[in-house]
C-alpha positions as CSV (number, residue, x, y, z in Angstrom):
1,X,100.2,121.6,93.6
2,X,97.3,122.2,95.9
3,X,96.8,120.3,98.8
4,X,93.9,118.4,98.0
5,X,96.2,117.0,94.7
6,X,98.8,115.9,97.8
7,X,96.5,114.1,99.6
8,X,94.9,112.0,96.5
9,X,98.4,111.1,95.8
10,X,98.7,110.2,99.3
11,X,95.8,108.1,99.5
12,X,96.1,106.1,96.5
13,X,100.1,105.6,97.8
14,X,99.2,104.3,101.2
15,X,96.2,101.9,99.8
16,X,97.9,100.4,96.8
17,X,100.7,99.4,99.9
18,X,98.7,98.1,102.0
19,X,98.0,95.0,99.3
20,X,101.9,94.3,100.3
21,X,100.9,93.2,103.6
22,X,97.4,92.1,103.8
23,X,96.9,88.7,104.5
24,X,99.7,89.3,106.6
25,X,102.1,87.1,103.4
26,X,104.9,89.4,104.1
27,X,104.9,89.2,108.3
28,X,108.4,87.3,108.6
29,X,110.6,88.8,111.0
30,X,113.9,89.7,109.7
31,X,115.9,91.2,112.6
32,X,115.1,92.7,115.6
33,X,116.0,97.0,116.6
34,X,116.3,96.0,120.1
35,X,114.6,93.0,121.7
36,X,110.7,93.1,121.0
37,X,111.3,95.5,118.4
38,X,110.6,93.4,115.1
39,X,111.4,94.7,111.6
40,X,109.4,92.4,109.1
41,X,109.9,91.9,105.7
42,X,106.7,93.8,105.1
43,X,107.8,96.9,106.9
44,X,110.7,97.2,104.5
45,X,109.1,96.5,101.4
46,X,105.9,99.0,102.5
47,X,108.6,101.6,103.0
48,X,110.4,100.6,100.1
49,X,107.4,100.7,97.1
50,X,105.5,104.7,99.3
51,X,109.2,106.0,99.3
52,X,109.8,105.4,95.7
53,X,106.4,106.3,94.3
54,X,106.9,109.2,96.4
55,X,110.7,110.3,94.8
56,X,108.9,109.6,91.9
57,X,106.2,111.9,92.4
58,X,108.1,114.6,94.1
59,X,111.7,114.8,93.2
60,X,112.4,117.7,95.7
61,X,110.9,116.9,99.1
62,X,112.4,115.5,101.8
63,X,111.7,112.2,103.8
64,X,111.7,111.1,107.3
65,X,111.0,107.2,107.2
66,X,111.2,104.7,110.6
67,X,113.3,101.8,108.9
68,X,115.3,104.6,106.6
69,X,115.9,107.4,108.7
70,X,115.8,110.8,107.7
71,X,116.7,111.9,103.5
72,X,117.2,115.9,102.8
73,X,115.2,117.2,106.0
74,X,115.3,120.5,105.7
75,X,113.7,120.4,102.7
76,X,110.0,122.6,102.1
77,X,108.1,119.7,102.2
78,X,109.1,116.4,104.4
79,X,107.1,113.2,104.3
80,X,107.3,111.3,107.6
81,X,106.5,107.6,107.2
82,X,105.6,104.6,109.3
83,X,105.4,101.6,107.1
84,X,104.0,99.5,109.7
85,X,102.9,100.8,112.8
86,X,101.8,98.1,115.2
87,X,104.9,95.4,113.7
88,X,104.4,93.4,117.3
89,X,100.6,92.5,116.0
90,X,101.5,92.2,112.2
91,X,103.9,89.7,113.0
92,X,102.0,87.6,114.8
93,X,98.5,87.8,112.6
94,X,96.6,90.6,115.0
95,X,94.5,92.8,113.0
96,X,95.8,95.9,114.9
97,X,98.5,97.6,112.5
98,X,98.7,100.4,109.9
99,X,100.2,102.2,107.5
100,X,100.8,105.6,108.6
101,X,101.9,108.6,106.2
102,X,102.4,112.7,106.8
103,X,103.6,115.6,104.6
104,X,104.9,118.8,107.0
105,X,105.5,122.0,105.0
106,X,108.3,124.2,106.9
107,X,107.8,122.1,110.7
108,X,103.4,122.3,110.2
109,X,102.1,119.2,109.4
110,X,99.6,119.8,106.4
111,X,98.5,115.9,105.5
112,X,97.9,112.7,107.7
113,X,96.7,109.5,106.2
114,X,96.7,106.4,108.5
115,X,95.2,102.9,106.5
116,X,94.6,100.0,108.4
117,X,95.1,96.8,105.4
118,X,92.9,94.0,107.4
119,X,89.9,96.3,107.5
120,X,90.4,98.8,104.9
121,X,90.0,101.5,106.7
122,X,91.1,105.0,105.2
123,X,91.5,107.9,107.6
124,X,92.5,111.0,105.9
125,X,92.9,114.8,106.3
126,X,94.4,117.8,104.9
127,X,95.0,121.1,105.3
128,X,91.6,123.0,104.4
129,X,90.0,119.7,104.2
130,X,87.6,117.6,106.9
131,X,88.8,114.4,108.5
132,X,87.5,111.7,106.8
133,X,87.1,108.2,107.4
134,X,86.6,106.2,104.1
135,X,86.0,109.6,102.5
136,X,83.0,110.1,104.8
137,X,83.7,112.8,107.2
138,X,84.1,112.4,111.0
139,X,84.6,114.7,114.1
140,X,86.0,114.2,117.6
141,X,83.4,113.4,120.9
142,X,80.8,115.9,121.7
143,X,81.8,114.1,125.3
144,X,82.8,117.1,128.0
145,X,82.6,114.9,130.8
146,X,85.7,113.1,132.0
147,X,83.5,110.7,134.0
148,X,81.7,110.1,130.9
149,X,84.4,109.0,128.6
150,X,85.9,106.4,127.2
151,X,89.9,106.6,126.9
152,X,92.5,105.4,124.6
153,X,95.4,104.9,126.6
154,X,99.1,104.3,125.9
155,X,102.2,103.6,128.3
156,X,105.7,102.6,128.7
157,X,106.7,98.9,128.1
158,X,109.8,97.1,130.3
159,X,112.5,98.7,128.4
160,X,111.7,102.4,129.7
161,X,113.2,104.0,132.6
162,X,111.7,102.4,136.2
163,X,111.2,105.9,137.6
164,X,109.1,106.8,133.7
165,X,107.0,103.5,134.4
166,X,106.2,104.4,138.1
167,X,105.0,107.6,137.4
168,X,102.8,106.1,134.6
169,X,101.3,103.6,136.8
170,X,100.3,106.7,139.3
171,X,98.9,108.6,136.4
172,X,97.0,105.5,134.5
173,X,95.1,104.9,138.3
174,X,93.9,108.5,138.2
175,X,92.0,107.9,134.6
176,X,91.4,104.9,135.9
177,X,89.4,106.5,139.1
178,X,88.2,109.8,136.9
179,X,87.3,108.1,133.0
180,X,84.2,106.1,132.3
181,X,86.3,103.3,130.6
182,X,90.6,102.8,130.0
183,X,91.4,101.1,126.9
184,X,94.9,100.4,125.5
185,X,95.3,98.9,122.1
186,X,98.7,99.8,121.4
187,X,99.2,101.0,118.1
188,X,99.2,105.1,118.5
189,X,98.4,106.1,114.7
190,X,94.8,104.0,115.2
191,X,94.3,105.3,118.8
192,X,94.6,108.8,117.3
193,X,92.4,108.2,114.6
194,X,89.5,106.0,116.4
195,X,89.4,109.4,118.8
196,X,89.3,111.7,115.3
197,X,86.3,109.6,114.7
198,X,84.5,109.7,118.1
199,X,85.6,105.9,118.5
200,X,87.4,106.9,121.9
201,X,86.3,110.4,123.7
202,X,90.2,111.1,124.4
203,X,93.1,109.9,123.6
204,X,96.9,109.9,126.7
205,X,100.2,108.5,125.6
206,X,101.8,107.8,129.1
207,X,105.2,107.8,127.7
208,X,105.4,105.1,125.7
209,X,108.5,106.3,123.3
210,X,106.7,107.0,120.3
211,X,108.1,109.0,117.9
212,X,107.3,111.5,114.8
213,X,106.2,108.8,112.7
214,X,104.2,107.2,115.3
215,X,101.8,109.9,116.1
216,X,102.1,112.7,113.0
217,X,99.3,111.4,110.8
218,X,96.9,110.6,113.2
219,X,97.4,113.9,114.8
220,X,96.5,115.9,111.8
221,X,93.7,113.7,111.3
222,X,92.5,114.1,115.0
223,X,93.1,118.0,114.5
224,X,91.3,118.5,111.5
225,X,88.8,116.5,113.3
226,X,87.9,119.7,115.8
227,X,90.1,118.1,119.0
228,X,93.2,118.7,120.4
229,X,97.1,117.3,120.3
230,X,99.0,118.8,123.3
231,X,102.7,117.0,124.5
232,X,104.4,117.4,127.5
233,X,107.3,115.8,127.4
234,X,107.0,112.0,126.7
235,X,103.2,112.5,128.0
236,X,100.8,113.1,125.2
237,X,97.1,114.4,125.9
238,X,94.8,115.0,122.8
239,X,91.0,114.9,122.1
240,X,88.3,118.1,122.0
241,X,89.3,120.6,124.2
242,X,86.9,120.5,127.1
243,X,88.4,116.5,128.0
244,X,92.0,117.9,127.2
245,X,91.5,120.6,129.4
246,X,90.1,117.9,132.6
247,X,92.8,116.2,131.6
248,X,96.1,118.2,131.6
249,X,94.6,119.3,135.2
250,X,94.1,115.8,136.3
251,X,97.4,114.2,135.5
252,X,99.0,118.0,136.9
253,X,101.0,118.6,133.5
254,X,103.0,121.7,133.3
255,X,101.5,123.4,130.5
256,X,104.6,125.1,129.9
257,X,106.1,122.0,128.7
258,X,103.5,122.3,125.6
């Protein structure tokens, strides 16, 4: 199967789930990871209806959901799923979630679809294919300018280590004094994407704890888009290469930590 054939499947996967939760009808909370950490009924039954059609679909590959955990891993092909990402705002009737969905063939991540229910907004990309944004496609800022850009910004909430929350504080004030404009909205998948489509200029994860399933889509959208995804350590940088670049240098990340 090409992967063009693996990213209709995709698509059509993530969309017909979205009509799970729109309207926000399945946003009652049913328990809680740790405190502030909400798992909704919708989360469960989004990851319950991709994860079937997917076994369905392809017996053989593995899976690596939030709720779920991890099924057969080191298989060739692993899907990672978030079926909500962005619970906090689904719960409480925010427009700011999505369902996020990758395929990595032996550790490289070949697919990313990220769809946002409230708005319908599809963002897409495989490997060999554009970025698209409801099938139109879309490329990271022409921006090269630090001063000039607008950022999407993520950091650590109250549960992460004091000394990991001091150092973000530091690091947020130099975008803060360098960046056009600092803008958090919280839900990393979207942040990624909005930069894929020139929404933001640039995209820095403070160290927020995201994991895999957080960011995976909306960084092979964002790459296919012509920018960048570089980590060091819990610190995330990504964007097109000249603000990545200002960046890294700016927040004095150890590119050996890449």
């Amino acid at each position: 199967m090409s992967g063009e054939d693996f990213l209709d499947v995709a698509r059509a996967i993530v969309e017909n789930s979205g009509s799970i939760v729109r309207g926000y009808r399945r946003n009652r909370i049913v328990r809680e990871k740790t405190p502030g950490d909400p798992v909704t009924e919708g989360d469960l039954e989004v990851e319950q209806y991709v994860l079937s059609e997917l076994h369905r679909a392809y017996p053989d590959h593995g899976f690596d959901s939030e709720e779920r955990g991890q099924e057969r891993e080191d298989a060739e092909y692993v899907w990672i799923l978030d079926p909500i990402d962005g619970t906090k705002y689904y719960a409480r009737g925010v427009p700011i979630y999505s369902i996020s969905l990758a395929l990595r063939h032996r550790g490289e991540l070949i697919l990313g679809v990220v769809f946002s229910p409230e708005t319908r907004q599809m963002f897409s990309a495989g490997k060999g294919q554009p970025a698209t944004l409801n099938e139109r496609p879309i490329r990271c800022s022409e921006t090269a300018r630090l001063d000039d850009a607008i950022l999407c910004v993520e950091f650590p909430s109250r549960d992460r280590p004091a000394e990991q929350r001091r150092a973000a504080l530091e690091k947020l004030g130099l975008l803060m004094d360098q960046a056009r404009r600092v803008r958090a909205i919280g839900v990393g998948a979207l942040g990624l994407c909005f930069c894929a489509a020139n929404g933001f200029d640039a995209y820095v994860n403070l160290g927020n704890g995201s994991k895999e399933w957080d960011l995976a889509a909306g960084r092979a959208i964002l790459e296919a888009a012509g920018g960048q995804f570089l980590r060091f350590g819990p610190t995330v940088v990504a964007g097109p290469p000249a603000l990545c670049r200002q960046l890294v240098t700016l927040l004095g990340l150890d590119r050996r930590a890449v």
